[in-house]
N, C-alpha and C positions, 0 to 999 in steps of 0.2 A: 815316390817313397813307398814301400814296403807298411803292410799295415797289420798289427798281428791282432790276432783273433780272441785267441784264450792264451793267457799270461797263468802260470803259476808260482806262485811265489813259496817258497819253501821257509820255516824259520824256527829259531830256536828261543824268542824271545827274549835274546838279547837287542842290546843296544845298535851293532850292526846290522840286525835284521830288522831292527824298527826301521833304521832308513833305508834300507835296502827296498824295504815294503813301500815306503813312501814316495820312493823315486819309481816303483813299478806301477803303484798305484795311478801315479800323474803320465807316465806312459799307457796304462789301460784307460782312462781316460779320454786321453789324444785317439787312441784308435777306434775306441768303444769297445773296447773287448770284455769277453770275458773273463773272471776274474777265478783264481781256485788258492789259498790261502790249505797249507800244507803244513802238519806237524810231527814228524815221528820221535816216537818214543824208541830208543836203543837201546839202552841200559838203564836201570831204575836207578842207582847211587851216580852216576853221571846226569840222569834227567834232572835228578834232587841237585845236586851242586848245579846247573846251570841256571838253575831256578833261585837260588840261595833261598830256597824254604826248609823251614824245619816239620818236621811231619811227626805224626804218630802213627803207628802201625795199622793199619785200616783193622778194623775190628771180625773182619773175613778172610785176614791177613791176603787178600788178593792184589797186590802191588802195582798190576797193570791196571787193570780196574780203574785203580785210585789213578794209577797218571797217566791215563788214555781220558778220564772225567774234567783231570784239571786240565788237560791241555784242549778238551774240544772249548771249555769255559772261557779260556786265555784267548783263541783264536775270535770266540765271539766278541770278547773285550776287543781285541783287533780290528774286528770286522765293525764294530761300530766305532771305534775311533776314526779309521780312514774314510768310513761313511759312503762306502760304494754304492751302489745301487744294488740294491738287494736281488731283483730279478736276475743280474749278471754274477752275483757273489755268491761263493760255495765254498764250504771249509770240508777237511779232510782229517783226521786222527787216523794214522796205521801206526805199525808197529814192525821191527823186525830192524837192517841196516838200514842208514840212513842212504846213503851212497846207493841202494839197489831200488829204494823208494821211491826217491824224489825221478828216476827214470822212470820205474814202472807206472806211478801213478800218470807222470805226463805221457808217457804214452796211451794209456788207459781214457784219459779225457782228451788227449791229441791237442796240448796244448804243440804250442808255434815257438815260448819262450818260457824259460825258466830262471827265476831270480831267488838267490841265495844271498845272503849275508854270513859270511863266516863269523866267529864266536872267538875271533883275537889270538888263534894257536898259530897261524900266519900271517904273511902281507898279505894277503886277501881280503877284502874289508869287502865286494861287493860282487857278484858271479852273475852277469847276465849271458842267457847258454840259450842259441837261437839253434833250435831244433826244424 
């Protein structure tokens, strides 16, 4: 059996990406991998709807700022829910597509597999992509 290394899981903080993360997580696990927990910010009125928060306008009106802060925050909430092993576990906050991202960063740390959770606009519910 094939044993992967470093796992990056991509996610938007929905519901589908919880288990998507949970099912990669119990696969990093089994293999010992390393783990890289992924969040990009695309659009700030789309980050805000996926998030269903209500916001007020950052007081330096810097928008990224504000949701590259909450989502590296989010990812740590993550990172301590699934309880990895810290030594193995690494979050990531970029910014720009999502789709040019979630490539570049796994090529960047040469991850082996890549797990998404789509966010319900398709039948897609869970993306494992063995690089």
């Amino acid at each position: 059996m094939e044993t992967y290394k470093h796992i990056q899981i991509a996610t938007d903080f929905t519901e589908f990406s919880k288990k998507a993360a949970d099912r990669a997580v119990n696969l990093a696990r089994l293999c010992n991998a390393e783990l890289t927990l992924l969040q990009v910010v695309e659009q700030f009125q789309k980050y805000l709807s996926y998030l269903s928060i209500e916001w007020t306008r950052p007081e330096n009106g810097d928008h990224w700022m504000f949701a590259t802060g909450h989502s590296q925050e989010r990812l740590e909430q993550l990172s301590k829910r699934i309880g990895y092993s810290k030594t193995k576990l690494l979050t990531r906050v970029t910014q720009e597509s999502a789709k040019h991202e979630i490539v570049r960063v796994a090529r960047e740390i040469k991850a082996d597999l890549v797990v998404t959770g789509a966010h319900g606009h398709s039948g897609l519910r869970l993306s494992l992509i063995h690089i």
